[in-house]
C-alpha positions as protocol buffer text, in pm:
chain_id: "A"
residue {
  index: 1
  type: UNK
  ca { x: 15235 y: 29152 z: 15198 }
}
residue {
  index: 2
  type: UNK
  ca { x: 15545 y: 29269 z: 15416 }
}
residue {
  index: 3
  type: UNK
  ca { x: 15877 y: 29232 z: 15243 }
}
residue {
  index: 4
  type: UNK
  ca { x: 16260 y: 29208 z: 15469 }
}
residue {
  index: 5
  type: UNK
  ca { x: 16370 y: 29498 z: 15214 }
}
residue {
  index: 6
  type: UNK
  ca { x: 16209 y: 29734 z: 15010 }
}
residue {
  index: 7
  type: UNK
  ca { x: 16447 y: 29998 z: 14757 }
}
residue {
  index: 8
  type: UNK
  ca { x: 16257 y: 30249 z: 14646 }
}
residue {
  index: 9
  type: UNK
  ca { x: 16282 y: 30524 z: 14373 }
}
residue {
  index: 10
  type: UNK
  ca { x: 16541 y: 30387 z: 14221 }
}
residue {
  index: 11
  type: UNK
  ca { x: 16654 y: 30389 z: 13843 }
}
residue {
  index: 12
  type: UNK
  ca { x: 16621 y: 30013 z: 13787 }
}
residue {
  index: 13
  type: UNK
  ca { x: 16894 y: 29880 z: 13506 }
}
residue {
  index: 14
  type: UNK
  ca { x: 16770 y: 29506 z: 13449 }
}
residue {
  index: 15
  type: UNK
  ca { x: 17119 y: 29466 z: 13209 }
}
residue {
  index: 16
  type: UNK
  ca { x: 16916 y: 29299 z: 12940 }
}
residue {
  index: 17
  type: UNK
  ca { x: 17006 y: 29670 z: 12693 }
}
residue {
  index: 18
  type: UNK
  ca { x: 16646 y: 29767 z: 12833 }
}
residue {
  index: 19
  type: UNK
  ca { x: 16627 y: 30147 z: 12966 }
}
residue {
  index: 20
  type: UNK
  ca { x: 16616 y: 30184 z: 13333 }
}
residue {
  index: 21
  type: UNK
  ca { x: 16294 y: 30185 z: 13486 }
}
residue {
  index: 22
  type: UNK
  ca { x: 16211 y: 30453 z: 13804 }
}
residue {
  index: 23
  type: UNK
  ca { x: 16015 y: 30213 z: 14010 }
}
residue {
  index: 24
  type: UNK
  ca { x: 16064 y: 29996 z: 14366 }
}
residue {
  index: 25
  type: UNK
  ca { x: 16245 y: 29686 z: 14424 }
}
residue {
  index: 26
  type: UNK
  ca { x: 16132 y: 29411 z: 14693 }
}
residue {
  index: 27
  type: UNK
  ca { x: 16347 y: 29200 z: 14852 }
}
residue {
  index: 28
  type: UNK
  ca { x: 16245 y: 28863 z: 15065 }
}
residue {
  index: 29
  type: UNK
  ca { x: 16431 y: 28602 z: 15165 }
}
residue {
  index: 30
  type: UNK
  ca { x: 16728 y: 28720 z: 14958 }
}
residue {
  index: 31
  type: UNK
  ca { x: 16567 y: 28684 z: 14660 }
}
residue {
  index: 32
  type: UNK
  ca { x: 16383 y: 28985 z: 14483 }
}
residue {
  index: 33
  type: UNK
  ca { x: 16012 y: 28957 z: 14531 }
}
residue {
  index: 34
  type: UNK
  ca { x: 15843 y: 29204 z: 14370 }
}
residue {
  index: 35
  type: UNK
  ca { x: 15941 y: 29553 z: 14126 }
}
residue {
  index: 36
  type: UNK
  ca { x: 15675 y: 29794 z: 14088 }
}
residue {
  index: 37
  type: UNK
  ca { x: 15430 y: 30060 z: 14294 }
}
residue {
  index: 38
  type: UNK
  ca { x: 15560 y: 29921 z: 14648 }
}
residue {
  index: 39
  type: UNK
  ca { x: 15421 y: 30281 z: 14880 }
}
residue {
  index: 40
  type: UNK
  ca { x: 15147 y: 30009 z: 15032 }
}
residue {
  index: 41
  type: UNK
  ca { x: 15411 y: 29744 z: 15129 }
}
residue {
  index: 42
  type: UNK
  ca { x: 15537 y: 29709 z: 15487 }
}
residue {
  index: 43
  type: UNK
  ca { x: 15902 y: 29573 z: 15515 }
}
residue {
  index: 44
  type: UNK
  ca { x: 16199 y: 29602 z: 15790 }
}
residue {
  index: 45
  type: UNK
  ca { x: 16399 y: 29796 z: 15599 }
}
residue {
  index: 46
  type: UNK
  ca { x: 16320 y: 30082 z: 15330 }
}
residue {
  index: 47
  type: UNK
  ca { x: 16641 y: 30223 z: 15167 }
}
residue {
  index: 48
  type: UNK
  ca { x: 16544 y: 30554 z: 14905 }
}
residue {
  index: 49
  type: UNK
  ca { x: 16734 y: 30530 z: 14596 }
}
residue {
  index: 50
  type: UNK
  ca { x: 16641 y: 30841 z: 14490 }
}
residue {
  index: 51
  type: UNK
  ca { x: 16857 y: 30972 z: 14205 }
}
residue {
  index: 52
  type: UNK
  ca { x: 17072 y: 30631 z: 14240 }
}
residue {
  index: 53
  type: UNK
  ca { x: 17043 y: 30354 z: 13995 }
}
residue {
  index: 54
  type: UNK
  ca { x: 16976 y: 29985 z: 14094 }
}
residue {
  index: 55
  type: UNK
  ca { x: 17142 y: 29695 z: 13946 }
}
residue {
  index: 56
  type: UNK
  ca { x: 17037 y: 29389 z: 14070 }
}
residue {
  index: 57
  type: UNK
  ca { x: 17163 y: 29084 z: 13962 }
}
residue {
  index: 58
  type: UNK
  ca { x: 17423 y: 29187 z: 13705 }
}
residue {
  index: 59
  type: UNK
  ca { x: 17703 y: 29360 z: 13878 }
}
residue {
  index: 60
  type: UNK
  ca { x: 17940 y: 29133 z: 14066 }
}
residue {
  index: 61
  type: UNK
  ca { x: 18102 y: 29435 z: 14310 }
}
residue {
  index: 62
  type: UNK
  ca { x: 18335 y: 29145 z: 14400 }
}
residue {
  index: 63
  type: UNK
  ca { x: 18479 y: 29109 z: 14080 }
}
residue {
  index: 64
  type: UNK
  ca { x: 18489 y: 29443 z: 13995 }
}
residue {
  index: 65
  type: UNK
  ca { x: 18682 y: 29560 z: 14340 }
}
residue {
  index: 66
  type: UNK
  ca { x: 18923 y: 29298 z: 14338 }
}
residue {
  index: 67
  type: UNK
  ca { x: 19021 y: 29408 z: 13958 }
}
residue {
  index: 68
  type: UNK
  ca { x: 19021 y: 29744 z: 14073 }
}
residue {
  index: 69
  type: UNK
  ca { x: 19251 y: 29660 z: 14325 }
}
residue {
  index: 70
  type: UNK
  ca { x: 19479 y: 29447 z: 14161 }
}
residue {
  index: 71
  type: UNK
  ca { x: 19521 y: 29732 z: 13885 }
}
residue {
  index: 72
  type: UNK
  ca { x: 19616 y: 29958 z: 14109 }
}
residue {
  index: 73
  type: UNK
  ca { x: 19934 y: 29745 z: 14255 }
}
């Protein structure tokens, strides 16, 4: 299996009130592939989330910068 993106390491928050889960994300085709034990999985780009939490899905940065920045005006 090779995979476009693998994150790995990361402290995965699902949002569903679950605790986060150290473990690696896949990514493929834009969609997430795969979460678990990735170390044997090839893909063109491997970012370390080391002592970072991941939050896929849940967090719309748009929405959340463009209320930041209309608060501060």
């Amino acid at each position: 299996m090779s995979l476009d993106t693998i994150i790995k390491n990361g402290s995965i928050v699902d949002g569903t009130g679950n605790p986060a889960v150290q473990s690696d994300l896949g990514i493929q085709d834009g969609k997430i592939a795969k979460i678990g034990d990735l170390s044997d999985v090839d893909a063109s780009k491997v970012i370390d989330a080391t002592d970072q939490v991941v939050t896929p899905g849940f967090v719309d940065l748009h929405t959340c910068l463009l209320y930041t920045s209309d608060a501060a005006d």
